[in-house]
C-alpha positions as CSV (number, residue, x, y, z in Angstrom):
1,X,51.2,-22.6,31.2
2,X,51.3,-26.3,29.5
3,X,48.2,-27.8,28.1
4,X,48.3,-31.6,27.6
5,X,44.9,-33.3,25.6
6,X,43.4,-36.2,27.0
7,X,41.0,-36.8,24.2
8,X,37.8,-34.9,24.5
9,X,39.4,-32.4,27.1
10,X,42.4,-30.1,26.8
11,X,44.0,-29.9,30.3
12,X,45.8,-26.9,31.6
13,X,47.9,-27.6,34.7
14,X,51.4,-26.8,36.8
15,X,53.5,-28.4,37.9
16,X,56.9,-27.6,40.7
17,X,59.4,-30.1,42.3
18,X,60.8,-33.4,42.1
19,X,60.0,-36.4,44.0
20,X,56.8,-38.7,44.1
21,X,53.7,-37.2,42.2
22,X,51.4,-35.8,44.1
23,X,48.3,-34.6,42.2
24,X,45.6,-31.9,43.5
25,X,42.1,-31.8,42.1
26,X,40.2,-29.1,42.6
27,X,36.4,-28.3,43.3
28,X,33.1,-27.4,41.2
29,X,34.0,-23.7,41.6
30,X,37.9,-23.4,41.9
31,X,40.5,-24.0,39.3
32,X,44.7,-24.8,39.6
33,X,44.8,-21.7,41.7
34,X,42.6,-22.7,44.6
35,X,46.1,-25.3,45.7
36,X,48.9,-22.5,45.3
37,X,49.5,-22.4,49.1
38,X,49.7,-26.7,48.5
39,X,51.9,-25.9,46.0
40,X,54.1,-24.1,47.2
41,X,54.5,-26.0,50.8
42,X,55.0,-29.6,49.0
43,X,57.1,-28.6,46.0
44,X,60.4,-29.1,48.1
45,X,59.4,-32.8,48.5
46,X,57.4,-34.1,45.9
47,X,56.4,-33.6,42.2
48,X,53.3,-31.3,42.6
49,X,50.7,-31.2,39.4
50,X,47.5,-28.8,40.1
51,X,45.5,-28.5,36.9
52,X,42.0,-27.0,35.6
53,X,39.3,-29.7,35.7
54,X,37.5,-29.2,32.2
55,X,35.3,-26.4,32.6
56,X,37.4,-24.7,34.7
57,X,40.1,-22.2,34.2
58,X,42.1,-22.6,30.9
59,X,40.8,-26.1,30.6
60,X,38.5,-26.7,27.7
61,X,35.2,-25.8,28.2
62,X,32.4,-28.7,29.2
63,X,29.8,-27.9,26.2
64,X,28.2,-31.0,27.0
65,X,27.3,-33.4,29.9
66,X,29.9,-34.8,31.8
67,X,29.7,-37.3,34.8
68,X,32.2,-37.7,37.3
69,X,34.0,-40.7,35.8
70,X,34.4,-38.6,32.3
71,X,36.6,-36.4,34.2
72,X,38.6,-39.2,36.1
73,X,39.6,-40.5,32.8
74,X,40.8,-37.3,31.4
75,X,42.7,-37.1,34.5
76,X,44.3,-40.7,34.2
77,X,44.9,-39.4,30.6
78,X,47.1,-36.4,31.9
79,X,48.7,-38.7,34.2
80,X,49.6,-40.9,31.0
81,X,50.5,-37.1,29.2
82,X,53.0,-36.7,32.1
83,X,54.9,-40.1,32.5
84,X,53.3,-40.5,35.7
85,X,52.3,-44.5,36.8
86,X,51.0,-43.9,40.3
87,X,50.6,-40.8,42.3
88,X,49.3,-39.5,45.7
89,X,46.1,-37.7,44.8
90,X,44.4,-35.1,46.7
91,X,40.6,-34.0,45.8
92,X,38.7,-31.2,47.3
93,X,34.8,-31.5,46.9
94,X,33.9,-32.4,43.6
95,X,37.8,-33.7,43.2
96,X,37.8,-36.3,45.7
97,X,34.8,-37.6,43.8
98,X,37.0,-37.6,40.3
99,X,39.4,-39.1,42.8
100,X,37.1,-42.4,43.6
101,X,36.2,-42.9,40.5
102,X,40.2,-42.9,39.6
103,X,40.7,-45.9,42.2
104,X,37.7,-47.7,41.2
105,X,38.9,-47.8,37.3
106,X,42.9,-47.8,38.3
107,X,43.7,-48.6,41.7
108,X,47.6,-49.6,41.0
109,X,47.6,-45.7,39.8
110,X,46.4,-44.1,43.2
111,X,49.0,-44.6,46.1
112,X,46.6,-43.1,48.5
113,X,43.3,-40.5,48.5
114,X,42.4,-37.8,50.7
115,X,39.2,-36.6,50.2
116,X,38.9,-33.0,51.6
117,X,35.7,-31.9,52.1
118,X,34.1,-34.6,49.3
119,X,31.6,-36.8,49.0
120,X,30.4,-40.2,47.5
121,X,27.1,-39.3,47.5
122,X,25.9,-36.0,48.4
123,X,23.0,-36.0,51.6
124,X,19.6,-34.1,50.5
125,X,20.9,-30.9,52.2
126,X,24.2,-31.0,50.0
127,X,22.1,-32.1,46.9
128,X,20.0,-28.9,47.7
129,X,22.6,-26.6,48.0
130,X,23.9,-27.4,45.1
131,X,21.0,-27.4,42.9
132,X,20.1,-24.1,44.8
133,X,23.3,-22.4,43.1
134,X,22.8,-24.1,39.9
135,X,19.1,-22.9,39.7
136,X,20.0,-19.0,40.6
137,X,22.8,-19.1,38.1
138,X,20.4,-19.9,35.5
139,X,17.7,-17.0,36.9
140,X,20.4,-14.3,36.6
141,X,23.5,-15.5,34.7
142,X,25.4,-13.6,36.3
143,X,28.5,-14.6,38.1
144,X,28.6,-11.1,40.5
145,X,24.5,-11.7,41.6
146,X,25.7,-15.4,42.0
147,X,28.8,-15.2,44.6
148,X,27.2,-13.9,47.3
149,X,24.5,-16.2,47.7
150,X,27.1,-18.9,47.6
151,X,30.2,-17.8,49.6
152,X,28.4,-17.8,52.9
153,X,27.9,-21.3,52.3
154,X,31.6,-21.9,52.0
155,X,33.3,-21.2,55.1
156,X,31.6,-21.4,58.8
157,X,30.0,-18.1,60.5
158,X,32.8,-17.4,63.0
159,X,35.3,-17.2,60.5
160,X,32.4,-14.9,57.5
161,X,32.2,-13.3,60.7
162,X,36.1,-12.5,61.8
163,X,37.4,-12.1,57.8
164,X,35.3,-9.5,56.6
165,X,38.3,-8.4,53.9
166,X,38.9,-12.2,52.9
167,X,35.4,-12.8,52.5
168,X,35.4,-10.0,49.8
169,X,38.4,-10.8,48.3
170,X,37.1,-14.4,47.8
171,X,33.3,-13.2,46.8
172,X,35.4,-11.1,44.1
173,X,37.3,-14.2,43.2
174,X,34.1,-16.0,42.9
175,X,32.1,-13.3,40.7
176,X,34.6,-13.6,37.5
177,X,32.3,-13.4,34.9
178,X,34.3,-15.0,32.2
179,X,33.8,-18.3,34.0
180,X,31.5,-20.7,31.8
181,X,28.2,-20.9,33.0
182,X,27.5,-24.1,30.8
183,X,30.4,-26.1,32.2
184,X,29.4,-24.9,35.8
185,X,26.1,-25.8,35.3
186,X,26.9,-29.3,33.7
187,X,29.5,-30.2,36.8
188,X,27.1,-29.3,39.1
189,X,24.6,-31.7,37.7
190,X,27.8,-34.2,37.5
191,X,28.3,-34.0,41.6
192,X,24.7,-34.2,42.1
193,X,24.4,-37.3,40.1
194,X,28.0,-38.3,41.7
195,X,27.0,-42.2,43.3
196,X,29.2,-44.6,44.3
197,X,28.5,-45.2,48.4
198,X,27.5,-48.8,47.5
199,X,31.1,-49.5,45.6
200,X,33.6,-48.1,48.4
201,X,34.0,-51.2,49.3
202,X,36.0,-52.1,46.4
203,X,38.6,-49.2,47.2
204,X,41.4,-51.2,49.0
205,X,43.1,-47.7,48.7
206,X,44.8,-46.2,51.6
207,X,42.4,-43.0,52.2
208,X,42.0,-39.9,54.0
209,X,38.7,-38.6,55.0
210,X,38.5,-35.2,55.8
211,X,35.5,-33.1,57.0
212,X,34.3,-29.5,58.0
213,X,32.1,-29.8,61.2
214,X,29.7,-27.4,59.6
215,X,29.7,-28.2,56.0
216,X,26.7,-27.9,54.6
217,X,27.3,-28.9,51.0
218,X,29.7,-32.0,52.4
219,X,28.4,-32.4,55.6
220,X,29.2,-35.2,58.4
221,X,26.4,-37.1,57.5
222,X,28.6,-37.5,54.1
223,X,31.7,-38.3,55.8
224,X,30.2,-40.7,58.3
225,X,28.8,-42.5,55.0
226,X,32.0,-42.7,53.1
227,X,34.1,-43.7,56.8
228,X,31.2,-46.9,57.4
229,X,32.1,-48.1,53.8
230,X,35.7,-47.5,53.3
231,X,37.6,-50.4,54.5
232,X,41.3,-49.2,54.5
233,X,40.2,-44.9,55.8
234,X,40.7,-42.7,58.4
235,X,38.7,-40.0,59.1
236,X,40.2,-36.0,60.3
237,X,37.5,-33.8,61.1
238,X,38.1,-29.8,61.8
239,X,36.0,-28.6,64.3
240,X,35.4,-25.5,63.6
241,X,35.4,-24.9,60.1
242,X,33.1,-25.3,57.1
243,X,33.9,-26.2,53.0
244,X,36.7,-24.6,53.0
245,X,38.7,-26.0,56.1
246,X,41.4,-26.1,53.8
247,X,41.6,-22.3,54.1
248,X,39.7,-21.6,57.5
249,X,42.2,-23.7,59.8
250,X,44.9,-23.9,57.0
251,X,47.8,-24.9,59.5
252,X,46.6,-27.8,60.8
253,X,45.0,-28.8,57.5
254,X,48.5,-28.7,55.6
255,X,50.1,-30.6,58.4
256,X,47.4,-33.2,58.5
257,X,48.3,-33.3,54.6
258,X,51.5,-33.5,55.1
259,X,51.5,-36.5,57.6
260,X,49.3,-38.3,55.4
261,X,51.2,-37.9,52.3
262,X,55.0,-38.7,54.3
263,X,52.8,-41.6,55.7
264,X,52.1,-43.2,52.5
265,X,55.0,-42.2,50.8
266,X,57.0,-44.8,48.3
């Protein structure tokens, strides 16, 4: 796979098809592989680029703090790395902060923003949750202790309930012990520190606001935040799902997706 540097970060990352960019950012504890299904539904229409966030995946390690803004200016850098002006981002959790922070410092370079399951300012309970995770992975350091305190907290109890195979298959996914626990733990400092609910109002950027009903790490309260301040959003909740709506009620999620991105399209 291609690795582009962006100055303090080298930047793994895909990308499949022709057409306007669209680019996917991924979330405190994913890499590139977390948008494959994306991927592979949009390639036919648009110039799709997933990539590691530093930290992450094949990315270069984060050895040392980072904020949220450091890693939207490594990703503008990639975007510079592949010819790419503007592009149609998409952030999940800690990427659709990256993603504010993108149209705060370059708003000609973001066409539009959907924030899936993200957050300009975490509530306490989200702020908890993640310092919970951070604090046990420092207890134990181990990645296998780790996933499944975390992965209930994921997805809502109907569908832990229902997917008892999936929910081990992605509690296995989740308990990779070659994973860096520095980097982890610096991101997850970086989206508790994440802050801009009183500049949203300088985002003139057509943007998608998208919420699990029972997230408890990005929870409505979060949503209803960033929909007061926004002045140009629109706001798709999914009832019954949690974090990872994306996955729990993936049909109408990729057609909501869809619709934005043909909606906004150049």
């Amino acid at each position: 796979m291609p690795v582009v540097n962006t100055g303090r970060f080298d930047i793994n990352y895909i990308q499949e098809g022709d057409g306007e960019p669209v680019l996917l950012i991924h979330g405190l504890a994913g890499d590139h592989t977390a948008w494959l299904p994306q991927v592979a539904a949009l390639k036919d229409r648009y110039r799709v680029i997933a990539f590691d966030n530093p930290g992450s995946g094949n990315s270069t390690t984060v050895a040392k703090p980072a904020s949220t803004a450091d890693l939207a200016e490594a990703t503008l850098s990639l975007m510079d790395e592949l010819g790419i002006d503007s592009a149609q981002v998409i952030g999940r959790s800690m990427g659709g902060a990256i993603a504010q922070h993108m149209a705060l410092k370059a708003p000609e370079r973001v066409r539009s923003m959907a924030l899936a399951a993200s957050f300009a300012r975490l509530d306490p309970l989200g702020s908890q949750v993640i310092s919970n995770l951070q604090q046990l992975l420092k207890w134990r350091a181990s990645w296998a202790e780790w996933a499944p305190h975390a992965v209930f907290l994921f997805v809502s109890s109907g569908f832990f309930n229902a997917n008892p195979e999936l929910i081990e298959k992605i509690t296995a996914l989740v308990s990779d012990e070659s994973r860096d626990m520095v980097s982890y733990d610096h991101l997850a400092t970086a989206c508790i520190e994440h802050d801009v609910l009183d500049r949203l109002g300088e985002i003139r950027t057509p943007t998608l606001v998208m919420g699990g009903r029972y997230d408890p790490i990005c929870s409505m309260t979060t949503q209803n935040w960033m929909m007061e301040r926004l002045p140009n959003a629109e706001l798709a909740v999914f009832e019954g799902s949690s974090h990872f709506f994306l996955m729990e009620e993936a049909a109408k999620a990729l057609n909501t997706i869809e619709h934005w991105l043909a909606k906004n399209n150049a």
